[in-house]
C-alpha positions as CSV (number, residue, x, y, z in Angstrom):
1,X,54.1,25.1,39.2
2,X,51.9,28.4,39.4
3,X,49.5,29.0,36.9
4,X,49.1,32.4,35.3
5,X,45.2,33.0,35.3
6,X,44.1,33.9,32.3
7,X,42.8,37.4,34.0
8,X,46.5,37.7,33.6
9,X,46.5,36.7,30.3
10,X,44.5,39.0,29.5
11,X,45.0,41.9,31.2
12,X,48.7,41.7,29.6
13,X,47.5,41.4,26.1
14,X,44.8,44.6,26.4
15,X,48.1,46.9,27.6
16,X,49.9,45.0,24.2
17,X,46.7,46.4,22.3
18,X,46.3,49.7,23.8
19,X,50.2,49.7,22.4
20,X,49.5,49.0,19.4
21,X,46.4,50.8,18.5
22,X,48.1,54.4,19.6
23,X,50.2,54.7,16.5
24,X,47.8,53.3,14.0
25,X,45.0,54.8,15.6
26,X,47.1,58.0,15.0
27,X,48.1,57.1,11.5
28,X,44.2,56.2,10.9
29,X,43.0,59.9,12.2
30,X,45.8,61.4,10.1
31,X,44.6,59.6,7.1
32,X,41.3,60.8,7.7
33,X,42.4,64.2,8.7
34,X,43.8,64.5,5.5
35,X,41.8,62.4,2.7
36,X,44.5,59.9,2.3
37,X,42.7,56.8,2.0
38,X,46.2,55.1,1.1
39,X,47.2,55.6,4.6
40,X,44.1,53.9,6.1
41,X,45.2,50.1,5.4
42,X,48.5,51.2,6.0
43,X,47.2,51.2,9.5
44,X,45.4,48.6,10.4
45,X,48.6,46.8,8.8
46,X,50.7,48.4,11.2
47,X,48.6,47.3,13.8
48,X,48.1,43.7,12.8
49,X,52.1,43.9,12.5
50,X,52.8,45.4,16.3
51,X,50.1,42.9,17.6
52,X,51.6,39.7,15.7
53,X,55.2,40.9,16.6
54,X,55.1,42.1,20.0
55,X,56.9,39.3,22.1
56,X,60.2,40.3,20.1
57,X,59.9,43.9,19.2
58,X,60.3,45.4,22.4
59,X,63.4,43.5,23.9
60,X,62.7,40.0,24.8
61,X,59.2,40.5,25.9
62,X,56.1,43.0,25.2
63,X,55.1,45.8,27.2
64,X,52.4,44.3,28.8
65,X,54.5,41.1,29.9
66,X,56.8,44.0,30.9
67,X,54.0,45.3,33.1
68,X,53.0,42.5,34.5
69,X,56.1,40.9,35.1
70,X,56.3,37.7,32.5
71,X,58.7,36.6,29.8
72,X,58.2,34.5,27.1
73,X,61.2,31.6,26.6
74,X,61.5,28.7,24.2
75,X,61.4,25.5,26.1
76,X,65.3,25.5,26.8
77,X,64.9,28.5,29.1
78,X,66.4,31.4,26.5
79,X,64.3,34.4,26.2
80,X,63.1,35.9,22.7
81,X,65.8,38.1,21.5
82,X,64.4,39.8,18.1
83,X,62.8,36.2,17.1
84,X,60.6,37.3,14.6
85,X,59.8,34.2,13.8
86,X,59.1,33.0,16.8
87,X,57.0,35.5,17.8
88,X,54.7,35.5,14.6
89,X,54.4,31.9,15.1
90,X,53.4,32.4,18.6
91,X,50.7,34.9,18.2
92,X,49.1,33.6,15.0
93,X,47.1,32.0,17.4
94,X,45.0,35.1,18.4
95,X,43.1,34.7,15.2
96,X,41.4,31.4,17.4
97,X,41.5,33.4,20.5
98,X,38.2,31.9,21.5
99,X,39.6,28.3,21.0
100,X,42.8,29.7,23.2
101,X,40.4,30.7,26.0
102,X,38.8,27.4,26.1
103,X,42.7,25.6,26.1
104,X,43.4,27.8,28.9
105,X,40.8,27.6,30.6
106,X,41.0,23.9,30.8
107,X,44.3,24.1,32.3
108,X,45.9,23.2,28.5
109,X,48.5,24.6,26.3
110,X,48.1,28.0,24.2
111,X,48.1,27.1,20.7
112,X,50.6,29.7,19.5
113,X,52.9,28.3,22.9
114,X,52.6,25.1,21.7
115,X,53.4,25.7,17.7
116,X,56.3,28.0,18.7
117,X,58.2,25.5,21.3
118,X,57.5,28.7,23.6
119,X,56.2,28.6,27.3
120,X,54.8,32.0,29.8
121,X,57.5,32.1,33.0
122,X,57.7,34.9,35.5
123,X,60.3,37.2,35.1
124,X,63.8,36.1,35.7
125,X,64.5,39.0,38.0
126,X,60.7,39.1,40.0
127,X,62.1,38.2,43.6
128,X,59.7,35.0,43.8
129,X,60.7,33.8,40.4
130,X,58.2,30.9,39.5
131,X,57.9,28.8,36.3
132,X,54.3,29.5,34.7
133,X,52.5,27.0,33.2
134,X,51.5,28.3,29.6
């Protein structure tokens, strides 16, 4: 099995954030623009939401697993198709991101993979299709 480095990892979840932080970072500069301090949690909720969510709000797999050609699948090889809860399980773990890095970088699990039944595998359709180790 090939390992996806967590360079990888990474690079894949800053394109996620970029994503995410464009319309609340909008909404935020809105709610500045115009003295609507309601708005300004409203934000940072959406964002939280978008980053939590992502693996099943844009068709089966984020934009940055998009980009950098992975998919996430439970363990009997189906993709994410709008599994919200699946997805919230999955990423609750970036709230111990630090404890992630170490996992992965001793070859282990992701805790949100391993809470969510839910592994990293190249994309179906990338001509050297691979499984990824998660």
């Amino acid at each position: 099995m090939a390992q996806v480095y967590l360079s990888q990892r990474c690079a894949a979840l800053a394109i996620d954030l970029l994503v995410a932080a464009i319309p609340s970072y909008n909404l935020w500069l809105l709610a500045q623009a115009q003295h609507w301090t309601v708005l300004q949690p409203i934000a940072i909720l959406l964002f939280i939401t978008l980053v939590l969510l992502r693996d099943s709000l844009f068709v089966e797999q984020s934009i940055g697993k998009r980009i950098m050609m992975y998919q996430i699948v439970r363990k009997d090889h189906t993709a994410l198709r709008h599994n919200y809860r699946i997805s919230l399980l999955r990423n609750l773990s970036l709230f111990l991101l630090p404890l992630d890095i170490i996992r992965l970088w001793k070859g282990r699990q992701r805790l949100g993979d391993k809470w969510a039944g839910t592994r990293l595998v190249q994309q179906a359709g990338h001509a050297n299709f691979k499984r990824i180790t998660s």
